[in-house]
C-alpha positions in Angstrom: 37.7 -4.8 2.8 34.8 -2.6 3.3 35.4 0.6 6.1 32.9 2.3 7.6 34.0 5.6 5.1 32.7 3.9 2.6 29.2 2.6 3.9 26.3 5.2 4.7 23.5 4.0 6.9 20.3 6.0 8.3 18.5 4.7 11.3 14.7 4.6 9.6 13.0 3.2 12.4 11.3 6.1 13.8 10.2 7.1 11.0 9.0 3.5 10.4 7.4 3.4 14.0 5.5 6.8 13.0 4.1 5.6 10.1 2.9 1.8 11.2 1.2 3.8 14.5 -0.8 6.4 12.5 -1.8 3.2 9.9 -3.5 1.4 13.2 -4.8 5.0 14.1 -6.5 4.4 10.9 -7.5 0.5 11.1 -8.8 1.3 14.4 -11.7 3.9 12.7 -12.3 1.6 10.2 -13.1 -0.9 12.6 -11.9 -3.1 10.0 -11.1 -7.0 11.0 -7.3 -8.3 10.7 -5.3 -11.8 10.1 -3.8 -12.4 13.3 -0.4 -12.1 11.9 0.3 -9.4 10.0 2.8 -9.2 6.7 3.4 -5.5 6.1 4.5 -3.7 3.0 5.1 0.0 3.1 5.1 0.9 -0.2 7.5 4.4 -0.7 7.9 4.9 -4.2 10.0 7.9 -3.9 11.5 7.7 -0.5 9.7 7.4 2.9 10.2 11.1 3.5 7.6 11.6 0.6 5.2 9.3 2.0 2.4 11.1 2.8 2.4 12.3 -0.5 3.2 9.2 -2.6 2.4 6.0 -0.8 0.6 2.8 0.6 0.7 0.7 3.3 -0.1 -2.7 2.0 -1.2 -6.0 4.5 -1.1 -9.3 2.6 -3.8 -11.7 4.2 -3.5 -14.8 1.5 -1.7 -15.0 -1.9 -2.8 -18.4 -3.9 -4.2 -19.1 -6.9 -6.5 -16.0 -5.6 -5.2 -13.0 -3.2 -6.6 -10.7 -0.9 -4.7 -7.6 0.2 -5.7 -4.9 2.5 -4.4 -1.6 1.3 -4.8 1.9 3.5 -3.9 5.2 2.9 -3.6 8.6 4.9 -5.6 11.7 3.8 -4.1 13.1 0.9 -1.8 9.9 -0.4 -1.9 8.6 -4.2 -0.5 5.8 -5.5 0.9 6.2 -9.2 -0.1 5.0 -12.3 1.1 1.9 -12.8 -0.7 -1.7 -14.3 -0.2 -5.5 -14.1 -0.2 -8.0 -17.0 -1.2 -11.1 -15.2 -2.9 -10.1 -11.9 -7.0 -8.9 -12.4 -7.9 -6.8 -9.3 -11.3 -6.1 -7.5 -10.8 -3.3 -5.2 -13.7 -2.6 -2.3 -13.9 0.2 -0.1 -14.1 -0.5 3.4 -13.4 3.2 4.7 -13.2 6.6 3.4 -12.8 8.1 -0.2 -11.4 6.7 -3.2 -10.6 8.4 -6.2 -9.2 6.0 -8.9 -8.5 6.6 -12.7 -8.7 3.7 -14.7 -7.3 4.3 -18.6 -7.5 8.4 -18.1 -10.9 8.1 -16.7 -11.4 9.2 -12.9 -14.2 8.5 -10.7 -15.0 9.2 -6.9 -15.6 5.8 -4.6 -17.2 5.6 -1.1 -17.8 2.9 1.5 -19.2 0.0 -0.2 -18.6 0.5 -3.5 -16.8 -2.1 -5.9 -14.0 -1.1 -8.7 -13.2 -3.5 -11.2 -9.1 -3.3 -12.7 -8.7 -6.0 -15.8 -5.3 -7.1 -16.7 -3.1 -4.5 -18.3 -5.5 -1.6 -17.6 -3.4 1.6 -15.9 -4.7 2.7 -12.9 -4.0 4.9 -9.9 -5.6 5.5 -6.8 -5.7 8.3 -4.2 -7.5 9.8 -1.2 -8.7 12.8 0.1 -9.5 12.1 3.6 -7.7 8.3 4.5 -8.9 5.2 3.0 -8.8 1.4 4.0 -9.4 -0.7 0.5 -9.4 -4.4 0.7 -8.0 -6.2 -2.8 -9.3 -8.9 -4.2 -7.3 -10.6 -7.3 -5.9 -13.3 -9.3 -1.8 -14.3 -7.8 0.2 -11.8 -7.3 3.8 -12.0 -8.5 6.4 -9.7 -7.3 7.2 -8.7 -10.8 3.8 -8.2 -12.1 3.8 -4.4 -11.1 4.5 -2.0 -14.1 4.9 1.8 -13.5 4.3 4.9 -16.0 7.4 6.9 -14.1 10.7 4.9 -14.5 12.4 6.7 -11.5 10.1 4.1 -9.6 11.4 1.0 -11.2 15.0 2.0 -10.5 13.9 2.7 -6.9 15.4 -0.6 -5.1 14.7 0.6 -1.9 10.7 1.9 -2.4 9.8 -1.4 -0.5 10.1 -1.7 3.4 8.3 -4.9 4.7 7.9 -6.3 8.2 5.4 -9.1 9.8 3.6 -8.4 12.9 0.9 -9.5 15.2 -2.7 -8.5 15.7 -2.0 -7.6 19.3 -0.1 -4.2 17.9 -3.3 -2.8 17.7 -3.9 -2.7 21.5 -1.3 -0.1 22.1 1.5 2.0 20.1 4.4 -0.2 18.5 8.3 1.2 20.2 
């Protein structure tokens, strides 16, 4: 038998709710256009109450023999360094600033610009004042994502995923 003394739960939906609302805050200024529905990955690699440090919000539009993802960030997130055997990525910035290092070697992206990751290259990205990225790349496998720090990888719970529709974007989500 399990009793409740010896389960813990924490009600994360605010928090949840606070986070999707400021990432349409952001889609909204980056007038960028969306799938009508929506499959959501909020990525937390070291807990959501570290998110705005250390974190992505991640919107899968297709994932075949080719994906495209659309990845956004609040001013001042990173995402750590981390690289993938099998999937190649093209990232393109659609809004904001874009700092990535690629192998040790960083450089600045804006609007428009194009940033080519091959297979098994480490690579991090980050922002200074919000960014909206979409991703272009080969399939991409769930277990394809390699990271430097191993406290990540033993992070179960560093995933929170949800679907919705495009008409969230007409008004806060409650």
């Amino acid at each position: 038998a399990i009793l409740s003394a010896d389960v813990q739960s924490k009600d994360v939906r605010p928090r949840i709710l606070e986070i999707i609302n400021r990432v349409r805050d952001i889609l909204l200024a980056g007038n960028v256009a969306l799938p009508h529905r929506l499959n959501f990955e909020l990525s937390h690699h070291y807990g959501l109450d570290r998110f705005e440090e250390w974190g992505a919000t991640i919107i899968d539009c297709f994932n075949r023999e080719y994906c495209k993802k659309l990845i956004i960030q609040f001013p001042g997130q990173k995402h750590p360094m981390h690289h993938h055997a099998r999937k190649e990525e093209t990232f393109h910035v659609l809004y904001g600033d874009m700092g990535v290092n690629l192998n040790g070697e960083k450089k600045e992206y804006k609007k428009g610009d194009i940033v080519l990751v091959k297979r098994g290259v480490k690579h991090s990205f980050q922002t200074q004042k919000g960014l909206i990225f979409e991703e272009v790349s080969t399939t991409h496998y769930g277990d394809d994502s390699f990271y430097e720090d191993k406290a990540i990888i033993e992070n179960r719970e560093r995933k929170t995923k949800m679907t919705y529709w495009a008409d969230w974007l007409t008004k806060p989500v409650s």
